[in-house]
C-alpha positions, -999 to 999 in steps of 0.1 A, spaced: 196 -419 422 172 -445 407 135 -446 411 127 -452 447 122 -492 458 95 -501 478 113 -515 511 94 -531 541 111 -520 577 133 -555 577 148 -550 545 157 -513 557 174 -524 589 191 -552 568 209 -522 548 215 -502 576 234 -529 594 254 -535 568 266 -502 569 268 -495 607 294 -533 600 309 -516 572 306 -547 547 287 -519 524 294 -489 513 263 -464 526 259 -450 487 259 -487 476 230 -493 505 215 -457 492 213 -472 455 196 -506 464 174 -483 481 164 -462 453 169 -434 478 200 -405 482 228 -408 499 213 -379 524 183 -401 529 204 -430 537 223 -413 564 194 -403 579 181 -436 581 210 -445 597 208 -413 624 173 -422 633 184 -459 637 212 -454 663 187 -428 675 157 -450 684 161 -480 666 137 -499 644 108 -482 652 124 -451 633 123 -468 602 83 -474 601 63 -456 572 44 -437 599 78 -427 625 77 -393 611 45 -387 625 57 -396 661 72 -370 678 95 -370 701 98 -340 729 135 -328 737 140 -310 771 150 -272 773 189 -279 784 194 -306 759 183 -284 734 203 -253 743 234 -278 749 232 -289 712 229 -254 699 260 -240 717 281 -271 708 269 -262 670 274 -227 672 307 -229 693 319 -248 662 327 -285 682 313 -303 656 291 -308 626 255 -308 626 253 -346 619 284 -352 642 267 -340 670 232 -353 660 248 -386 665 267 -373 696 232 -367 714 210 -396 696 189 -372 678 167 -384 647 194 -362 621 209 -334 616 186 -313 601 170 -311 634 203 -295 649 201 -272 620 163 -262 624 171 -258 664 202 -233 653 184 -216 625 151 -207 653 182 -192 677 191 -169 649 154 -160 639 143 -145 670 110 -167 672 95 -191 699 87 -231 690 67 -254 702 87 -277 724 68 -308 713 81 -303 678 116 -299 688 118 -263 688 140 -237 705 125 -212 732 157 -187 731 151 -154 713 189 -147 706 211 -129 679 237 -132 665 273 -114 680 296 -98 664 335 -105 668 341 -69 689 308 -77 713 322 -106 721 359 -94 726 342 -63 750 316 -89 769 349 -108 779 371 -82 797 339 -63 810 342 -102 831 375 -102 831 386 -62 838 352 -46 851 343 -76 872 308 -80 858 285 -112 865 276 -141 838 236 -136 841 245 -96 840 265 -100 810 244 -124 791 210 -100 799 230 -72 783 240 -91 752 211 -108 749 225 -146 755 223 -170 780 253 -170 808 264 -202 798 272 -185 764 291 -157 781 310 -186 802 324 -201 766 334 -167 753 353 -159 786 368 -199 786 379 -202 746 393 -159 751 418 -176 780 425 -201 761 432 -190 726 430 -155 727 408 -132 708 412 -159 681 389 -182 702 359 -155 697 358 -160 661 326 -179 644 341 -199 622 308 -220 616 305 -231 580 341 -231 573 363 -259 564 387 -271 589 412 -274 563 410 -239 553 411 -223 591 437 -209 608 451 -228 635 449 -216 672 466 -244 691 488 -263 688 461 -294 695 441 -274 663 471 -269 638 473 -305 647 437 -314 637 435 -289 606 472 -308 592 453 -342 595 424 -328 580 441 -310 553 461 -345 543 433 -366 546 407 -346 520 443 -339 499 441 -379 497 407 -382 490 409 -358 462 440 -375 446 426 -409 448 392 -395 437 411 -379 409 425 -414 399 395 -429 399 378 -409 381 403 -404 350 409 -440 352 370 -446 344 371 -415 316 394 -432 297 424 -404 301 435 -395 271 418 -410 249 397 -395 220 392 -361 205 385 -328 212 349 -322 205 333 -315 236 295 -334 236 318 -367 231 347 -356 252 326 -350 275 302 -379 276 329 -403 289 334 -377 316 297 -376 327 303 -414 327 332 -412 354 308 -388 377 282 -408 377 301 -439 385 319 -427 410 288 -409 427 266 -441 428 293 -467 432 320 -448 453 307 -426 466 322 -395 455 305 -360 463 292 -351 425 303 -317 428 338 -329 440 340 -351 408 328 -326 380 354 -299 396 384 -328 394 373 -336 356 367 -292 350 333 -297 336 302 -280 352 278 -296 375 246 -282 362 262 -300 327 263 -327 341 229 -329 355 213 -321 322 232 -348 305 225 -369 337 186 -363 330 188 -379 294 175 -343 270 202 -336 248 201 -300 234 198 -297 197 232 -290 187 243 -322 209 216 -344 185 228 -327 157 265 -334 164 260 -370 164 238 -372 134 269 -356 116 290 -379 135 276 -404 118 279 -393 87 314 -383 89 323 -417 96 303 -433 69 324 -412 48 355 -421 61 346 -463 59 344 -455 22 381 -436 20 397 -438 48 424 -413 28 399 -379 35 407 -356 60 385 -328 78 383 -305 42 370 -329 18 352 -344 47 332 -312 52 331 -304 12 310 -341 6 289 -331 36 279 -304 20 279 -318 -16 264 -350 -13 246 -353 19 229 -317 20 246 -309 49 269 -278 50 290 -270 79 322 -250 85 363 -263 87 360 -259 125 333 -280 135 342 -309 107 374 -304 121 364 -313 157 340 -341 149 370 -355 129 393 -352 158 365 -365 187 368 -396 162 397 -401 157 397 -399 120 424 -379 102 437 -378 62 463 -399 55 497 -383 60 522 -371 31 559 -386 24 591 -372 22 594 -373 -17 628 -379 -26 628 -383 -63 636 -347 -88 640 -339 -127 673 -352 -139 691 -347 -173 690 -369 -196 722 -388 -203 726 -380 -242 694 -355 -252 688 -353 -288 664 -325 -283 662 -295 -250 634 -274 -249 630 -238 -227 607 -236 -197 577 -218 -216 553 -229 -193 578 -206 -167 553 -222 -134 524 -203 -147 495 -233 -133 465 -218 -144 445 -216 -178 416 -199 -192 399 -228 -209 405 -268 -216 431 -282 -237 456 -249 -234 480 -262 -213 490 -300 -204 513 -316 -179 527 -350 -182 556 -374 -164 561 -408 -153 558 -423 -120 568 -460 -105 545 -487 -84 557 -518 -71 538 -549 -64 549 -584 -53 545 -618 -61 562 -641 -32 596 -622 -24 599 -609 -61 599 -575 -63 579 -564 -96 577 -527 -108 547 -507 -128 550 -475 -147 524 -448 -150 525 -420 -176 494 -392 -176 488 -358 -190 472 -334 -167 452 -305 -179 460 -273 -160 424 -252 -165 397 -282 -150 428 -307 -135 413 -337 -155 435 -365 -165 431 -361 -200 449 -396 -208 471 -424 -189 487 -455 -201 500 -484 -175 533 -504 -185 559 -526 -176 585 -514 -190 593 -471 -185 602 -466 -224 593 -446 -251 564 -461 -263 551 -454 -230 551 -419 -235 541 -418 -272 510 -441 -268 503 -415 -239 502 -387 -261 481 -409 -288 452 -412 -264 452 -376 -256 449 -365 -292 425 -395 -299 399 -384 -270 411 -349 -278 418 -337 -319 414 -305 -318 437 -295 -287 468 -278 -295 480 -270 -261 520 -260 -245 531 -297 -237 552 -294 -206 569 -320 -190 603 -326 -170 641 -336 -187 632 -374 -189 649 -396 -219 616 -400 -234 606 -363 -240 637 -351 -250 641 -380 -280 639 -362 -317 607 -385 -324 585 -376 -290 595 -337 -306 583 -344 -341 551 -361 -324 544 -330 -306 550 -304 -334 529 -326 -359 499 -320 -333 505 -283 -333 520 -283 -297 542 -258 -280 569 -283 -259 581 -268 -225 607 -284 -204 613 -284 -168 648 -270 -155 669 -293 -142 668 -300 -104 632 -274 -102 608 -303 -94 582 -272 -90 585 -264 -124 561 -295 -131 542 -293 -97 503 -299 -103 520 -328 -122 542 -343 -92 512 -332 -68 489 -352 -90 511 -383 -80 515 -373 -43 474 -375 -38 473 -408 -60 501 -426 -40 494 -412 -2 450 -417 -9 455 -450 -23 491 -466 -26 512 -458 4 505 -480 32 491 -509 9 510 -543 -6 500 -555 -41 506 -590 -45 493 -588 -84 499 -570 -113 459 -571 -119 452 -558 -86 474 -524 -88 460 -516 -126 429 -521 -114 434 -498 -84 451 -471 -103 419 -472 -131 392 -471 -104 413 -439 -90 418 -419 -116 378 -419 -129 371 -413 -89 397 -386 -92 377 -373 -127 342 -376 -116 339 -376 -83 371 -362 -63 358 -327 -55 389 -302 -53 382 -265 -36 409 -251 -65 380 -256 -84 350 -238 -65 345 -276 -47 337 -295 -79 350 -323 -98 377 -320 -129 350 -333 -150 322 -306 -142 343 -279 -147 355 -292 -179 319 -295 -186 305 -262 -174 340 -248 -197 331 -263 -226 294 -251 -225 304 -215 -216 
């Protein structure tokens, strides 16, 4: 409900007639009004009620006296259960329904009114089921009078009259107060009832289905993630839509969508708690990351949060911000390539390395292989090869040459770099049964550096796997996915990669830091 509109009594009955023509909806009237739907209907009683006049600023102050038998009337009809409070408000021209209700509520208190204000002169009290069931056949059996009956019980003879009218007509079933009730949920006690309680049952089942529809139609079903501040926001959306523009019951709505009303109200009330804030401040920042690689899932997501942005938070809630985003790591390919045997091999060496993908310090043990990109000029297909050595303690690329040609120069100028950047290393050189490492030359190479050589077994990709893996996270972070149309352009991708990877790719093998930290912090121990 908006902030309440000043309205002169024209402008009211303008509304109100709209309504009473059904050419507006009454929570559409209540809106324009700045006023609740309650209010409206109100309005509207006190219209057919006494008209105009009703609707002056100063028509609450002019009361209007009911007489004695009217007044009783309306209460029985209420209590007997014929009708609603507002249906029988309307039934009798009275301002609302509240005033039925206040009438009912002095029966039950005991307590004289002023009959100027509306009240109820009737000290009653309430009956239970077996007083009513033994008032009845002491009429029926002992032959006792209404206005002896009705002094005994302490109710009026017209009372006892109803008791002894719905008990020959239903049964012992037609003394039941089944005030407050639904109609739906009551059992029936004629066949007229089981009739109305079937209609009534249908009619709120299609309201509630067509409420339901409208309201996960304006949610956006199905879309989004998990976490529930932004889940949920769209949902508060649908309630509030369809309380002000269709008119749904709020309650009705948050129990179709299974979120809470008193959730709804605070979010309806504009404070957000803290954690909400704070969920969209790291919302924010989890999607700056992502513009700048799109490749990073929840983990490094939540390691750069904490790294670079001073914000630490756990898997789980990364994990959820990620999903309520939409924003997940690129995913992983079926690999299909594996180590085959070189066609004529002048030189086979054991598997020393034996999978053992750890080392103490830099420079014990390195990794190398090959690997193939393709880019394309027009409908040319064009092909790049990548060789790098991989250091097993800190992860680092320790050197990488791009050609295009897969030969053994490849390899050898490979190796060239890594003893140029690196002349004191003497580490086990393993590397998979390719042509180039198993040449008599690449084997001299390696034992004039002072360099165990370890080969993979044939068909045991694993054997080389931080090596393959290496490949895997290049290709699915920054390759798959992609067309090349240069030469220049895929060099210059695979450069800027590998020094990301080196500097600032953090890797939780590694305590969440980068290759080239740990090779620091190794080399200064």
């Amino acid at each position: 409900m908006g902030k309440r509109i000043e309205m002169d009594l024209q402008e009211k009955e303008y509304l109100i007639q709209e309504c009473l023509a059904g050419r507006m909806r009454m929570r559409e009237a209540a809106r324009r009004a700045g006023v609740g739907h309650s209010t409206m209907h109100n309005w509207i009683s006190r219209y057919r009620a006494e008209g105009a006049s009703a609707l002056s600023e100063n028509g609450n102050a002019q009361k209007r006296t009911y007489s004695e038998e009217l007044r009783q009337k309306v209460v029985e009809e209420y209590l007997s259960g014929q009708g609603s409070a507002m249906a029988i408000a309307e039934k009798y021209k009275l301002r609302s329904g509240n005033l039925v209700l206040d009438w009912a509520k002095e029966y039950h208190r005991h307590r004289e009114h002023p009959k100027e204000t509306g009240g109820v002169s009737m000290a009653r009290r309430n009956h239970t089921l077996e007083e009513r069931v033994q008032a009845v056949k002491e009429y029926l059996e002992a032959g006792k009078g209404f206005p002896e009956l009705s002094e005994k019980y302490g109710t009026t003879a017209q009372v006892v009259r109803s008791w002894v009218k719905r008990y020959q007509e239903m049964g012992v079933a037609g003394l039941e107060d089944r005030r407050g009730k639904r109609l739906a949920s009551q059992t029936p006690r004629t066949t007229e009832e089981a009739l109305r309680i079937e209609k009534s049952r249908l009619e709120r089942e299609n309201y509630l289905l067509r409420m339901e529809l409208d309201l996960l139609k304006s949610a956006g079903a199905g879309e989004g993630g998990s976490l529930r501040q932004f889940r949920q926001e769209r949902q508060y959306q649908a309630v509030r839509w369809a309380a002000e523009e269709q008119g749904y019951p709020v309650a009705e709505a948050c129990r179709a969508l299974h979120i809470s009303r008193a959730g709804y109200y605070q979010w309806h009330s504009g404070k957000e708690d803290a954690r909400t804030v704070e969920n969209r401040r790291l919302a924010g920042l989890v999607k700056q990351i992502h513009d700048e690689s799109p490749d990073k899932g929840y983990r490094r997501i939540r390691d750069d949060l904490a790294r670079y942005y001073a914000t630490p938070v756990n898997d789980k809630r990364a994990l959820r911000i990620c999903r309520s985003l939409g924003i997940q790591s690129t995913i992983k390919y079926t690999r299909h390539g594996c180590t085959r045997r070189a066609s004529d091999p002048q030189y086979l060496a054991e598997n020393v390395l034996n999978r053992q993908f750890y080392a103490d310090k830099p420079n014990e043990k390195w990794l190398t292989d090959v690997t193939e990109f393709k880019y394309y000029v027009g409908p040319t297909v064009h092909k790049l090869y990548l060789s790098a050595i991989l250091d097993l303690c800190d992860r680092r690329i320790v050197s990488f040459v791009l050609r295009d040609a897969n030969d053994s120069a490849l390899v050898h100028e490979t190796l060239d770099r890594a003893l140029a950047a690196n002349p004191d290393a003497h580490p086990l050189f393993h590397s998979d049964r390719g042509f180039q490492y198993t040449t008599r030359v690449f084997h001299d190479k390696l034992a004039a550096a002072g360099m165990t050589q370890s080969m993979s077994r044939v068909g045991k990709c694993i054997d080389n796997g931080p090596m393959e893996g290496f490949w895997g996270i290049l290709k699915r972070e920054r390759y798959y996915g992609r067309r090349f149309t240069s030469r220049e352009q895929l060099c210059q991708m695979i450069r800027e990669y590998i020094a990301y990877y080196n500097f600032s790719r953090l890797q939780r093998r590694l305590g969440v830091h980068t290759p080239m930290e740990v090779y620091t912090q190794c080399r200064a121990a």
